[in-house]
N, CA, C and O atoms as a GROMACS GRO file, in nm:
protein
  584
    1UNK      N    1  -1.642   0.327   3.552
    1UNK     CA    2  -1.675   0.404   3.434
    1UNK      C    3  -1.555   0.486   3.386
    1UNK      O    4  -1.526   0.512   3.269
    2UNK      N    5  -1.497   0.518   3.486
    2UNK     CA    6  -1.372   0.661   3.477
    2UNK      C    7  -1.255   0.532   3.365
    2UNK      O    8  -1.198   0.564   3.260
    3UNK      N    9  -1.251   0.420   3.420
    3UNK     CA   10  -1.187   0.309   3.349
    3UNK      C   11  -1.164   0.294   3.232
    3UNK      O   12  -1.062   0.294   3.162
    4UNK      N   13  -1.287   0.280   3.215
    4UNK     CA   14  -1.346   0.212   3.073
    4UNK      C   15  -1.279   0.313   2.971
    4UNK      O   16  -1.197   0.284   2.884
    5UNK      N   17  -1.341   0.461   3.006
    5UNK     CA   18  -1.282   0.587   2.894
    5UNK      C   19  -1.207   0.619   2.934
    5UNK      O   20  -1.231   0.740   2.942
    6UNK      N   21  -1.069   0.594   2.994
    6UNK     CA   22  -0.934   0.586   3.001
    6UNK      C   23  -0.888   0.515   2.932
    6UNK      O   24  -0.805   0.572   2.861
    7UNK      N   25  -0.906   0.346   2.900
    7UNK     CA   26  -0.872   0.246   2.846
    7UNK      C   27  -0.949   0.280   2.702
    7UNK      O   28  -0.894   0.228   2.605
    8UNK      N   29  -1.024   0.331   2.682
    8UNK     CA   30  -1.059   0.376   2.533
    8UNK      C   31  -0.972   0.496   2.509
    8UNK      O   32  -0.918   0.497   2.398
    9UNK      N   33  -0.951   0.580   2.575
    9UNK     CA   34  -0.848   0.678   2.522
    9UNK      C   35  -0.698   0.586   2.535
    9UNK      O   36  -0.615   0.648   2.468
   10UNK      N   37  -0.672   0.534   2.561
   10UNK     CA   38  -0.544   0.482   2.580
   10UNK      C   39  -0.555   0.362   2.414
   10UNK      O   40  -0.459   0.364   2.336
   11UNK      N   41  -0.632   0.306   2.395
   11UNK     CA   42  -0.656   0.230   2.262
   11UNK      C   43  -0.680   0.292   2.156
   11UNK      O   44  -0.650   0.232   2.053
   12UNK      N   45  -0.735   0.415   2.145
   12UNK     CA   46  -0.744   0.501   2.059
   12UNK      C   47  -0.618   0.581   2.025
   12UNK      O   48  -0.622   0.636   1.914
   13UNK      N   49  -0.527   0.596   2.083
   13UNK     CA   50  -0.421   0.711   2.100
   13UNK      C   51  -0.316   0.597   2.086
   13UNK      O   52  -0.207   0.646   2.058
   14UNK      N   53  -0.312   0.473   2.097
   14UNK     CA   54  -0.223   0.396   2.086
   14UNK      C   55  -0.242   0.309   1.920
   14UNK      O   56  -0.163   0.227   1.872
   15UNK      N   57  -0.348   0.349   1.870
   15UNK     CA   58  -0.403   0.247   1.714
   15UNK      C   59  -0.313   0.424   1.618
   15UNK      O   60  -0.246   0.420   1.515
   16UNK      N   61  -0.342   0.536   1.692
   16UNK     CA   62  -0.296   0.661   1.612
   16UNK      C   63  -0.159   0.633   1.565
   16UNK      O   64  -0.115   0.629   1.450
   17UNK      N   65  -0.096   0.613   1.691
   17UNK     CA   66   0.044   0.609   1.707
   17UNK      C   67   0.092   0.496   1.581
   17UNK      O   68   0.134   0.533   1.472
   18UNK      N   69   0.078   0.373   1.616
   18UNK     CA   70   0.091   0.269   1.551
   18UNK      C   71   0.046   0.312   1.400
   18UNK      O   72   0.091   0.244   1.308
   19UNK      N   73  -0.011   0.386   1.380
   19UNK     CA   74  -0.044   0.421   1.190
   19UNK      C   75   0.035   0.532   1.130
   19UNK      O   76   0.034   0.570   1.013
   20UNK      N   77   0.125   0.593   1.263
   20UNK     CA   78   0.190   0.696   1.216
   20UNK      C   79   0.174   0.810   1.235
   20UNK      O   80   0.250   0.897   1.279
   21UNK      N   81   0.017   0.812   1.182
   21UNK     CA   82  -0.036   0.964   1.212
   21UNK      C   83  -0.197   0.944   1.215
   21UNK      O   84  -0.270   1.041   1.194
   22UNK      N   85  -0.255   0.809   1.243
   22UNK     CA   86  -0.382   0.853   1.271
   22UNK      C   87  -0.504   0.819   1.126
   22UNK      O   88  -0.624   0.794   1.133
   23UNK      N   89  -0.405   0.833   0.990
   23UNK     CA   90  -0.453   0.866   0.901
   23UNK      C   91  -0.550   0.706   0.827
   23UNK      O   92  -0.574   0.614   0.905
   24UNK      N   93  -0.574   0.699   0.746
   24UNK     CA   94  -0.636   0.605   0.667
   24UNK      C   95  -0.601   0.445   0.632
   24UNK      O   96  -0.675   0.346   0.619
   25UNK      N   97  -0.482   0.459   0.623
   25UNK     CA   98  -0.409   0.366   0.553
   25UNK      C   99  -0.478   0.355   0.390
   25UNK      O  100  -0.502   0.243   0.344
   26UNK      N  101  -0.497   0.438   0.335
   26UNK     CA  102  -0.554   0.407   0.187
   26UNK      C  103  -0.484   0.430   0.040
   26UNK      O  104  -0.417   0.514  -0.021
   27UNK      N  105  -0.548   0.295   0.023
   27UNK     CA  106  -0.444   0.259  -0.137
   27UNK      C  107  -0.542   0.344  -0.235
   27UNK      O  108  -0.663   0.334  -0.220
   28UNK      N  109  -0.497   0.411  -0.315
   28UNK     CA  110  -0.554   0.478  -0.446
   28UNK      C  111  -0.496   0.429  -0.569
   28UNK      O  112  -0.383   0.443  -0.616
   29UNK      N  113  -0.581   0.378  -0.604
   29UNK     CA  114  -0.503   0.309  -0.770
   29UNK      C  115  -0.461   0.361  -0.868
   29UNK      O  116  -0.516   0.452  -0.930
   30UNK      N  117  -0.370   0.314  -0.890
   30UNK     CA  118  -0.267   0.376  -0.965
   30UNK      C  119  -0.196   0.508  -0.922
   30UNK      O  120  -0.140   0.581  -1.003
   31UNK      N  121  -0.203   0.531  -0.803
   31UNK     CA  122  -0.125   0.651  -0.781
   31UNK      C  123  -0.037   0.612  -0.605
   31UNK      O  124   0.084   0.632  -0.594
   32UNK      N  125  -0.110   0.565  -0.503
   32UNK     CA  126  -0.070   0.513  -0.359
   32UNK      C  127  -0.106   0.447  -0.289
   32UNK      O  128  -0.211   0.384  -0.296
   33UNK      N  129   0.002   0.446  -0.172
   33UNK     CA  130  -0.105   0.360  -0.082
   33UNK      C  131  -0.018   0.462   0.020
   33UNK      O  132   0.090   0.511  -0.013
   34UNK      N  133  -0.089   0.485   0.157
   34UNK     CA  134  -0.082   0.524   0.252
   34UNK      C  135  -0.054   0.655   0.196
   34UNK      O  136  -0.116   0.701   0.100
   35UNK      N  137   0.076   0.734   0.279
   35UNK     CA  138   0.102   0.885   0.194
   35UNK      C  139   0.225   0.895   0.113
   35UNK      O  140   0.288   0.995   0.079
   36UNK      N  141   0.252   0.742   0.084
   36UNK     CA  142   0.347   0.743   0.005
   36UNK      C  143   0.270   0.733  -0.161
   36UNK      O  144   0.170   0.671  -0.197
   37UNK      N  145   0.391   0.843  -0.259
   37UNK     CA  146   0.322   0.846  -0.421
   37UNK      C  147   0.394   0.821  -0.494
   37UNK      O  148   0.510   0.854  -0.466
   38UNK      N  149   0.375   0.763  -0.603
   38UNK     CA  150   0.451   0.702  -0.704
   38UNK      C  151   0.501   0.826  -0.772
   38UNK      O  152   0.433   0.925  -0.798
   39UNK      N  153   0.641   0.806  -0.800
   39UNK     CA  154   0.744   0.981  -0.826
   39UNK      C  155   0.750   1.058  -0.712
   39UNK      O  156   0.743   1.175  -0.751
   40UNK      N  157   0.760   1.055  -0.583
   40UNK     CA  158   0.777   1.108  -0.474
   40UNK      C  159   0.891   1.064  -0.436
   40UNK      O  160   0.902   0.945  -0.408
   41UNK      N  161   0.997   1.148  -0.428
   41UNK     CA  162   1.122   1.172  -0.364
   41UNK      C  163   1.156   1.117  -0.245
   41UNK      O  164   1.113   1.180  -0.148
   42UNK      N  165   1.210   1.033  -0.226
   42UNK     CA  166   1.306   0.959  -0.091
   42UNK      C  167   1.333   1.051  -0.018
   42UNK      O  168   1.318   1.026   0.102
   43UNK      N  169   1.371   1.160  -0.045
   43UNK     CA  170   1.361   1.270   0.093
   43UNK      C  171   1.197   1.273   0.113
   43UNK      O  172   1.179   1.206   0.215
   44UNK      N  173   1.146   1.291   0.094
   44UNK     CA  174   0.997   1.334   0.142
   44UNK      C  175   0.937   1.220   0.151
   44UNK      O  176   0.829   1.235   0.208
   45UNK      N  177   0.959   1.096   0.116
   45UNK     CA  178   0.889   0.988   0.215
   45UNK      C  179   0.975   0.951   0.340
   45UNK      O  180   0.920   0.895   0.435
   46UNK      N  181   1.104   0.978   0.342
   46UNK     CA  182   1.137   0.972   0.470
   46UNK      C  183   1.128   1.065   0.581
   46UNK      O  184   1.142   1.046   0.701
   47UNK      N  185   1.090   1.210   0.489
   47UNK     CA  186   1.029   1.335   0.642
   47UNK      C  187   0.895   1.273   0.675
   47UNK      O  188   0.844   1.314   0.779
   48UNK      N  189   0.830   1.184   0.606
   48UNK     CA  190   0.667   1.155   0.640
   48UNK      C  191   0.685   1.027   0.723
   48UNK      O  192   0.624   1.033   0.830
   49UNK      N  193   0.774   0.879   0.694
   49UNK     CA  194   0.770   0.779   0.731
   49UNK      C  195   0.904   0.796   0.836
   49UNK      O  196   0.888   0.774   0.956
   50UNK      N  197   1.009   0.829   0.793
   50UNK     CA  198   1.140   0.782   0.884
   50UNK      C  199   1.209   0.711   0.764
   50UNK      O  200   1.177   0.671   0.653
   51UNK      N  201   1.318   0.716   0.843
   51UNK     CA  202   1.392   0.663   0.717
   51UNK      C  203   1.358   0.486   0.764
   51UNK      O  204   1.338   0.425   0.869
   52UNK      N  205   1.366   0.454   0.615
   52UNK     CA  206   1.329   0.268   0.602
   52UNK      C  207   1.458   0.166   0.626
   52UNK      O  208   1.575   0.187   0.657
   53UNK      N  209   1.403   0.075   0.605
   53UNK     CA  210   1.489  -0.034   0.675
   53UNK      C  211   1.530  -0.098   0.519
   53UNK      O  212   1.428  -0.142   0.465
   54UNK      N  213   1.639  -0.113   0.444
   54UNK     CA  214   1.647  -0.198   0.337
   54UNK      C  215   1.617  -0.315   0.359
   54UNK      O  216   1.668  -0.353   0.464
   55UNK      N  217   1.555  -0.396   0.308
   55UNK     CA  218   1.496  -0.502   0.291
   55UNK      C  219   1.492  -0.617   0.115
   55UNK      O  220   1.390  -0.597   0.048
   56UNK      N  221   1.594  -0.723   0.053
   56UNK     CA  222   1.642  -0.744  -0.053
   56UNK      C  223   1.559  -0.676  -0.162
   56UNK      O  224   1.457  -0.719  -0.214
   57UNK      N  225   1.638  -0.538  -0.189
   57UNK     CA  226   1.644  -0.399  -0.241
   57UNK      C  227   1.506  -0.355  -0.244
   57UNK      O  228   1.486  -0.330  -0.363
   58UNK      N  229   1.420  -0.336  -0.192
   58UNK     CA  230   1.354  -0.255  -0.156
   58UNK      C  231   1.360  -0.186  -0.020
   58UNK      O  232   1.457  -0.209   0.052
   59UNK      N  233   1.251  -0.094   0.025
   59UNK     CA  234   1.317  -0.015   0.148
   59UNK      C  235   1.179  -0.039   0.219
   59UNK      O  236   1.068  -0.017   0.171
   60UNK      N  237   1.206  -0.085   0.336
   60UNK     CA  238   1.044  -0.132   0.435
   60UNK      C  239   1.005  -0.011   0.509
   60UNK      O  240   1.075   0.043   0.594
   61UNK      N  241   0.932   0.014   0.485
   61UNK     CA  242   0.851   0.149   0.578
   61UNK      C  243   0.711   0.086   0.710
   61UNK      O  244   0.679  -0.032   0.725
   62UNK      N  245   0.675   0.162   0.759
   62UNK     CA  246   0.513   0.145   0.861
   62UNK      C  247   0.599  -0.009   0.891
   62UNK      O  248   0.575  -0.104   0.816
   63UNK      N  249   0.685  -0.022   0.988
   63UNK     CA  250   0.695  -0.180   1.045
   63UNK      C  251   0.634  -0.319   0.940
   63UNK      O  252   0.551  -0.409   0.952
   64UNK      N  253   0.745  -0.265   0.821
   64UNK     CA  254   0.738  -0.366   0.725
   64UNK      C  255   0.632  -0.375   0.614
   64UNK      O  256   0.648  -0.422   0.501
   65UNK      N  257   0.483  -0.303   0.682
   65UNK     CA  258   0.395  -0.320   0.637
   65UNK      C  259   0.347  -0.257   0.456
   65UNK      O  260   0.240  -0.279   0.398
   66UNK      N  261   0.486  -0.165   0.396
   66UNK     CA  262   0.495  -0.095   0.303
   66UNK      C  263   0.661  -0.127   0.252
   66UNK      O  264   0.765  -0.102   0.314
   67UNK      N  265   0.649  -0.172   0.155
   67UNK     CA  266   0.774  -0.220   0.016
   67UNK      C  267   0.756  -0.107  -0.045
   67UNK      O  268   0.650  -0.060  -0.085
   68UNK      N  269   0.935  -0.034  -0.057
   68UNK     CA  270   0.877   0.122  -0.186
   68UNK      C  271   1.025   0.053  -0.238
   68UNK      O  272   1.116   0.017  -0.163
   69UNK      N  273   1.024   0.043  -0.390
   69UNK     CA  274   1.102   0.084  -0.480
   69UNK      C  275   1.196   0.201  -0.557
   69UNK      O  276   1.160   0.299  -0.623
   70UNK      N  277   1.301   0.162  -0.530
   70UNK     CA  278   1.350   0.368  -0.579
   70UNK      C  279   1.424   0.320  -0.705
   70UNK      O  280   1.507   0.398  -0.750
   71UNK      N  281   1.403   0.181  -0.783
   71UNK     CA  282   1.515   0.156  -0.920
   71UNK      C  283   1.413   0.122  -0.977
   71UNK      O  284   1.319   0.048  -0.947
   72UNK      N  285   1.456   0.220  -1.120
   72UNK     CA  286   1.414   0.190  -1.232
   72UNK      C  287   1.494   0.142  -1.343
   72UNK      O  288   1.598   0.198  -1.377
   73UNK      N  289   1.428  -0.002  -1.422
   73UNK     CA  290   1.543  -0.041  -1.487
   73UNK      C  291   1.636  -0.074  -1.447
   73UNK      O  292   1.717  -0.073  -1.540
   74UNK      N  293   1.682  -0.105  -1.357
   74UNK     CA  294   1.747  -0.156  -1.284
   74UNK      C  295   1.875  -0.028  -1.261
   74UNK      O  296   1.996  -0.045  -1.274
   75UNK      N  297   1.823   0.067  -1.234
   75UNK     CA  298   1.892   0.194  -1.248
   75UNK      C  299   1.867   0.277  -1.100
   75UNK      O  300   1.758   0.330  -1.076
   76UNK      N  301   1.947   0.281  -1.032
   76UNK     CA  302   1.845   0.368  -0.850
   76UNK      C  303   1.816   0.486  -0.911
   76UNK      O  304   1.856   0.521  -1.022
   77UNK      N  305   1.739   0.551  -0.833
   77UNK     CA  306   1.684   0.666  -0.868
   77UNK      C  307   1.667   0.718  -0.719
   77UNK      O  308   1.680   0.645  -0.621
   78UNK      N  309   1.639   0.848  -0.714
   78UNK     CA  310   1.594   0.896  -0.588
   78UNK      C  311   1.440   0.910  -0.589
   78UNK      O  312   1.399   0.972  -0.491
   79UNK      N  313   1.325   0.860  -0.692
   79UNK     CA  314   1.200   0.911  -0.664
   79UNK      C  315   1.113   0.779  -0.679
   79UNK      O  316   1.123   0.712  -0.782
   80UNK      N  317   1.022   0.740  -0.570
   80UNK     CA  318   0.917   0.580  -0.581
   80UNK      C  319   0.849   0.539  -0.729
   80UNK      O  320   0.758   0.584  -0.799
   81UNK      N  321   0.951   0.421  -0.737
   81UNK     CA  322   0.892   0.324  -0.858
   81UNK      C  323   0.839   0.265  -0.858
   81UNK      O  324   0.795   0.233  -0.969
   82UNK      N  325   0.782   0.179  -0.719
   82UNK     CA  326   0.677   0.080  -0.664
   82UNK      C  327   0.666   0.040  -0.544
   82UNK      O  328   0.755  -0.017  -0.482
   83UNK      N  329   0.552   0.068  -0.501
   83UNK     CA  330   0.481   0.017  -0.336
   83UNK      C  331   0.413  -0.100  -0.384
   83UNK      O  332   0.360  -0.121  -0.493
   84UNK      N  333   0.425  -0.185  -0.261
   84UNK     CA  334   0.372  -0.293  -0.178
   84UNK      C  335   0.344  -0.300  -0.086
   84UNK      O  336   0.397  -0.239   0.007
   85UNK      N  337   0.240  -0.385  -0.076
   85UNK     CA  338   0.207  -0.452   0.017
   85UNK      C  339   0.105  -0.578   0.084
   85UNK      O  340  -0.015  -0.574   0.056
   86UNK      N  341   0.134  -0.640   0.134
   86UNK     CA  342   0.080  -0.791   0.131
   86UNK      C  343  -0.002  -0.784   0.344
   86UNK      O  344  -0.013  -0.875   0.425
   87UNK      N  345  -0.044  -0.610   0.357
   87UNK     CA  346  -0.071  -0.612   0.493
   87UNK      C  347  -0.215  -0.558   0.478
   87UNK      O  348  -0.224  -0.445   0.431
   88UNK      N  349  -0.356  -0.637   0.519
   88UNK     CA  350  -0.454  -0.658   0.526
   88UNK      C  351  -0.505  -0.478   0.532
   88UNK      O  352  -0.583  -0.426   0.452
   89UNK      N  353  -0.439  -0.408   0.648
   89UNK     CA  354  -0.425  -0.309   0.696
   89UNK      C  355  -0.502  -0.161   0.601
   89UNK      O  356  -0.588  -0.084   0.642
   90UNK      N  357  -0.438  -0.162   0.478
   90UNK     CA  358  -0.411  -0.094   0.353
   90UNK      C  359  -0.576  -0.104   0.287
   90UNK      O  360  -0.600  -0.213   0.236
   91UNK      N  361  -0.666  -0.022   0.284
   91UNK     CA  362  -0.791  -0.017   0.207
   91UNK      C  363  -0.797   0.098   0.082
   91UNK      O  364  -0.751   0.212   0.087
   92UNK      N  365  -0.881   0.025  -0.053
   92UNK     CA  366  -0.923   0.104  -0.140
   92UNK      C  367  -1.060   0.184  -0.064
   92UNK      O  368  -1.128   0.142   0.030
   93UNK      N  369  -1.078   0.344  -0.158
   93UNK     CA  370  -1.218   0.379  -0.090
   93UNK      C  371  -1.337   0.249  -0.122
   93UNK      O  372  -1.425   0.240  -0.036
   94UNK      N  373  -1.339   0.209  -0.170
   94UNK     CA  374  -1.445   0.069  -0.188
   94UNK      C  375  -1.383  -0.057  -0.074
   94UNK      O  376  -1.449  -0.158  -0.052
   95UNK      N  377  -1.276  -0.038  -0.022
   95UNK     CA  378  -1.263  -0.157   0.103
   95UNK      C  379  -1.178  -0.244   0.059
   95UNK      O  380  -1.131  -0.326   0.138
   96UNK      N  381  -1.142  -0.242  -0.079
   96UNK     CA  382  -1.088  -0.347  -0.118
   96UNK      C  383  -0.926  -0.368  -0.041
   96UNK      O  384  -0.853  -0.275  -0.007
   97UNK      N  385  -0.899  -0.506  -0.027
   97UNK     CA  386  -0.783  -0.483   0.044
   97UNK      C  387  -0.711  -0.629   0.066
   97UNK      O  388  -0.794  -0.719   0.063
   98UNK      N  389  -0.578  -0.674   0.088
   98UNK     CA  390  -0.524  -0.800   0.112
   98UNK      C  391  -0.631  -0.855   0.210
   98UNK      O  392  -0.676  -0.808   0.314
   99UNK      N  393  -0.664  -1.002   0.126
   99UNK     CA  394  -0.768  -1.062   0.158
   99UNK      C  395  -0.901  -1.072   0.101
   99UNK      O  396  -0.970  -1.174   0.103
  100UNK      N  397  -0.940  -0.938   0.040
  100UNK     CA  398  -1.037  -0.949  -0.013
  100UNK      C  399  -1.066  -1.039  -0.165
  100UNK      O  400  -0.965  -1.080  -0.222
  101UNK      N  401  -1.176  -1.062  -0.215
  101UNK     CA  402  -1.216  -1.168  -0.305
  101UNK      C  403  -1.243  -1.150  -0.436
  101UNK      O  404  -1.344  -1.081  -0.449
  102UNK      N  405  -1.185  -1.189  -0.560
  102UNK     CA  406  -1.133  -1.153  -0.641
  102UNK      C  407  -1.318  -1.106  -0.719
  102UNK      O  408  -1.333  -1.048  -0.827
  103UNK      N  409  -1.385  -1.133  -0.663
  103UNK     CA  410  -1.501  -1.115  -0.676
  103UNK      C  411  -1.580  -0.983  -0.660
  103UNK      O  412  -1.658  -0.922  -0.733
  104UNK      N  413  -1.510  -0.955  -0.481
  104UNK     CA  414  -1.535  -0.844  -0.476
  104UNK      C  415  -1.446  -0.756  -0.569
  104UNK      O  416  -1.507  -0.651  -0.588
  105UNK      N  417  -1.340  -0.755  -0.627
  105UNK     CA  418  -1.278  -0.667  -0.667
  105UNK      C  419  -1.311  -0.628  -0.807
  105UNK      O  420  -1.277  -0.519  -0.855
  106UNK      N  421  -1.375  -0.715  -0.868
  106UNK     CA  422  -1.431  -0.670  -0.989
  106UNK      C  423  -1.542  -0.617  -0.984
  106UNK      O  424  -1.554  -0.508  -1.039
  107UNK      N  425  -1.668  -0.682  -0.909
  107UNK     CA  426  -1.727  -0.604  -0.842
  107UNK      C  427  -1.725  -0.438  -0.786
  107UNK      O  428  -1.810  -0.361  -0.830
  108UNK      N  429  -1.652  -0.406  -0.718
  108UNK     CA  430  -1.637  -0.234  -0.614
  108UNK      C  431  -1.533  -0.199  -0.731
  108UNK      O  432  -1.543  -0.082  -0.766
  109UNK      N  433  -1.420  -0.285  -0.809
  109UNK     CA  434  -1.277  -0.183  -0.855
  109UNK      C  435  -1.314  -0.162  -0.991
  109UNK      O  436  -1.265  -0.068  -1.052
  110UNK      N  437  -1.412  -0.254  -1.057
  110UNK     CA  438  -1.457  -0.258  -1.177
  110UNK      C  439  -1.320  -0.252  -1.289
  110UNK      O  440  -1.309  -0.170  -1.381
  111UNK      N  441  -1.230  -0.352  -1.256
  111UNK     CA  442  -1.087  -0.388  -1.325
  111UNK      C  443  -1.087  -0.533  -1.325
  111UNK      O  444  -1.111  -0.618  -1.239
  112UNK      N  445  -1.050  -0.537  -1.463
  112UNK     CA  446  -1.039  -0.723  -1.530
  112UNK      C  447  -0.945  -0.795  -1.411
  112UNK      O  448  -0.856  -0.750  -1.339
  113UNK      N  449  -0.993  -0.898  -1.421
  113UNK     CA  450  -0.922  -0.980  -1.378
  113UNK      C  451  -0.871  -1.115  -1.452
  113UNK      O  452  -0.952  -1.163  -1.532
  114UNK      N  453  -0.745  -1.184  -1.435
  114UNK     CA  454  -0.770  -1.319  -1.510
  114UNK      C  455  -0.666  -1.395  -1.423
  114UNK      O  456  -0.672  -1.377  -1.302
  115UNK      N  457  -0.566  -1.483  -1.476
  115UNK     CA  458  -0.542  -1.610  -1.400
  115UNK      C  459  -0.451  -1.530  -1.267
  115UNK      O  460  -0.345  -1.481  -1.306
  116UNK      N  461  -0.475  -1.515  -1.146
  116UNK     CA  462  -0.336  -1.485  -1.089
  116UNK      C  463  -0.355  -1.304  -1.088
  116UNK      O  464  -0.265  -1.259  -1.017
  117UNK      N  465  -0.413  -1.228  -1.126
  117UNK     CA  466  -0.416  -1.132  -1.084
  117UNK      C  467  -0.531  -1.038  -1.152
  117UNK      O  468  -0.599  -1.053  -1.254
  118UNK      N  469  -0.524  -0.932  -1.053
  118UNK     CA  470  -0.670  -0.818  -1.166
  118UNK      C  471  -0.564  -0.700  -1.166
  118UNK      O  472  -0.476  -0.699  -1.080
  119UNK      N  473  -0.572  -0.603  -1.258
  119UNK     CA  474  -0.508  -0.452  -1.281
  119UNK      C  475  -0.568  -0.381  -1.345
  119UNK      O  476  -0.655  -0.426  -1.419
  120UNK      N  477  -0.540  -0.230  -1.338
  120UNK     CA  478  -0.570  -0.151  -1.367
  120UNK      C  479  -0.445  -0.073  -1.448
  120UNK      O  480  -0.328  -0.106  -1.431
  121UNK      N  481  -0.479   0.015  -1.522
  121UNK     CA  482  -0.327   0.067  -1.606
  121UNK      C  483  -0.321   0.027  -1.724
  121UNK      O  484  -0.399  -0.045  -1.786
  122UNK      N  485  -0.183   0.099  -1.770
  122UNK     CA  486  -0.158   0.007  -1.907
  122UNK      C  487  -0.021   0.059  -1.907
  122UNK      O  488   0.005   0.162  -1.844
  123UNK      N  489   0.098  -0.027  -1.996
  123UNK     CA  490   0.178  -0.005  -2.015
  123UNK      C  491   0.239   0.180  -2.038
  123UNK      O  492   0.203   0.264  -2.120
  124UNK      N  493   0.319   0.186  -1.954
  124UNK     CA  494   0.385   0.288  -1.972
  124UNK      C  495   0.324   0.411  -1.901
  124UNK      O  496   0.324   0.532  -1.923
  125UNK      N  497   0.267   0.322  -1.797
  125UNK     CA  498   0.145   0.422  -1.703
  125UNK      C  499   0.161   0.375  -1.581
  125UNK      O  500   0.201   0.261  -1.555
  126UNK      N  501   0.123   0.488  -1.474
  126UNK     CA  502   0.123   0.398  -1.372
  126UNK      C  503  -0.007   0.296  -1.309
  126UNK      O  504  -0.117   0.332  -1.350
  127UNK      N  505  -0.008   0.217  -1.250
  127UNK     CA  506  -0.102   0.112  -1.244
  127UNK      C  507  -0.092   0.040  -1.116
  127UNK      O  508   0.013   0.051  -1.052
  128UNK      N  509  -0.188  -0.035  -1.072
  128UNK     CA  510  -0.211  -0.134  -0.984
  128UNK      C  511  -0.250  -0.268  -1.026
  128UNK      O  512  -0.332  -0.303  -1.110
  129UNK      N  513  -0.164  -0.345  -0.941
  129UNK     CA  514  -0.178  -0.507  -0.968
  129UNK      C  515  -0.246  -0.564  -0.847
  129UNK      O  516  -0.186  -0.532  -0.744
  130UNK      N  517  -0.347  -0.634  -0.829
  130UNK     CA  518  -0.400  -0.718  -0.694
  130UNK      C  519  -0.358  -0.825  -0.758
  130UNK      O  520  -0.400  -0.854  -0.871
  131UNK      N  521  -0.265  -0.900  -0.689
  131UNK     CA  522  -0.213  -1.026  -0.705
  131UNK      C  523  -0.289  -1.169  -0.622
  131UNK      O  524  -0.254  -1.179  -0.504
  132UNK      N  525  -0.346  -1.231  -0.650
  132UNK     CA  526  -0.432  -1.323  -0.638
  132UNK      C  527  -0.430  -1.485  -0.618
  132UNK      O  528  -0.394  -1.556  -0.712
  133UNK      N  529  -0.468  -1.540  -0.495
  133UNK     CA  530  -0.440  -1.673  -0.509
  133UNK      C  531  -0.550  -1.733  -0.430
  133UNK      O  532  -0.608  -1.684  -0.333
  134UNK      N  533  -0.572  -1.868  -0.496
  134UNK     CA  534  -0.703  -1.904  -0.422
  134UNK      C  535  -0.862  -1.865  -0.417
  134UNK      O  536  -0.954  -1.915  -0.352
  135UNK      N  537  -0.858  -1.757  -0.511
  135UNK     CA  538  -0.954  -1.629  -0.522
  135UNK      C  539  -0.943  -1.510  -0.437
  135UNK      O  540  -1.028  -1.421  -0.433
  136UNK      N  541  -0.850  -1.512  -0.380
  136UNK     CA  542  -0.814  -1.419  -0.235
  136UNK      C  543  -0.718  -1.266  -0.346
  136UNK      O  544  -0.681  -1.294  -0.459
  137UNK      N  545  -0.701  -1.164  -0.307
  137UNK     CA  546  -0.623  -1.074  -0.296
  137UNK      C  547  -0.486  -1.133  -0.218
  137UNK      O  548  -0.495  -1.162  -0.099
  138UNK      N  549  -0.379  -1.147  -0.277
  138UNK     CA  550  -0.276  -1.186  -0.144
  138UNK      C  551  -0.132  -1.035  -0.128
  138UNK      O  552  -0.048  -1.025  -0.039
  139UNK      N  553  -0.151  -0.954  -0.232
  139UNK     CA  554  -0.062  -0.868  -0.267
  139UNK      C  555  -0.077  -0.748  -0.356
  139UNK      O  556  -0.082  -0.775  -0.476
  140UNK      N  557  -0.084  -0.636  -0.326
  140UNK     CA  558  -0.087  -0.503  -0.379
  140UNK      C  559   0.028  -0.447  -0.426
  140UNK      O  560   0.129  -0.435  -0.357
  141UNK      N  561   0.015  -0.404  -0.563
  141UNK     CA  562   0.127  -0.381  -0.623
  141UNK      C  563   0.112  -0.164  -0.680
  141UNK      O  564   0.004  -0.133  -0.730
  142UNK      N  565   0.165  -0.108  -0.672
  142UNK     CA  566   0.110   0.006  -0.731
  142UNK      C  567   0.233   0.042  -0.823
  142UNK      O  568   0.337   0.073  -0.764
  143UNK      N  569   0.232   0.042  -0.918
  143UNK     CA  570   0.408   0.082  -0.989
  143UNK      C  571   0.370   0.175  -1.119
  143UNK      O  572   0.264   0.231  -1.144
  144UNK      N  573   0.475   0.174  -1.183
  144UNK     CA  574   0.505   0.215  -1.337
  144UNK      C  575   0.555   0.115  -1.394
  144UNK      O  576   0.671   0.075  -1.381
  145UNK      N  577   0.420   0.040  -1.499
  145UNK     CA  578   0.443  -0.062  -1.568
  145UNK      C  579   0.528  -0.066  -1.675
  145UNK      O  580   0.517   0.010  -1.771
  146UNK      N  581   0.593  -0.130  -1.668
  146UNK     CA  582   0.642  -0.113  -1.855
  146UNK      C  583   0.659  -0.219  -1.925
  146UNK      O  584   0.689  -0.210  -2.044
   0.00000   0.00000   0.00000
């Protein structure tokens, strides 16, 4: 018995670790995913994440599992222009998440969908893209469209 809730504290304290801090992993549309925010300063996602790994020009955070953008216009900037991510991991408060069905997402996100992807936003705003294949969710996009 003494086992069992050792090995549950040891799986519990080890799923914390692995998320960083324990927290949600949750995408909010049009504004984040995890505790990274769209216009949030590269210093302050790296006091929260660590500094990232460049990855062809974006910067990989959570063991890859998070793409942040710092160029706009093809211009660097110091503050997030766009998160990704293509890791199952990452939930809307409705569940929605890589993998889920383009079905459900109109359904729980109540955002159009059409060939290849559903969004929310509009130009010159910030917004979310579920990028779509097969009927599947395959990629989360959260940016400033333009």
């Amino acid at each position: 018995m003494l086992v069992a809730v050792l090995l549950g504290f040891v799986v519990t304290a080890s799923a914390a670790t692995a998320s960083g801090s324990g927290q949600s992993h949750l995408i909010v549309l049009d504004r984040s995913i995890d505790r990274v925010h769209l216009g949030e300063s590269r210093s302050d996602v790296e006091n929260a994440l660590g500094q990232g790994t460049p990855s062809h020009g974006w910067v990989s955070y959570l063991g890859g599992h998070l793409l942040v953008d710092y160029v706009y216009k093809v211009q660097k900037t110091r503050h997030v222009q766009a998160l990704v991510t293509r890791w199952s991991g990452f939930r809307t408060r409705s569940s929605i998440h890589v993998g889920s069905t383009v079905r459900d997402v109109r359904r729980r996100l109540h955002i159009p969908c059409g060939r290849g992807s559903c969004s929310s936003g509009a130009p010159g705003k910030p917004s979310t893209i579920l990028f779509t294949r097969r009927g599947r969710v395959v990629r989360i996009e959260v940016l400033y469209l333009s």
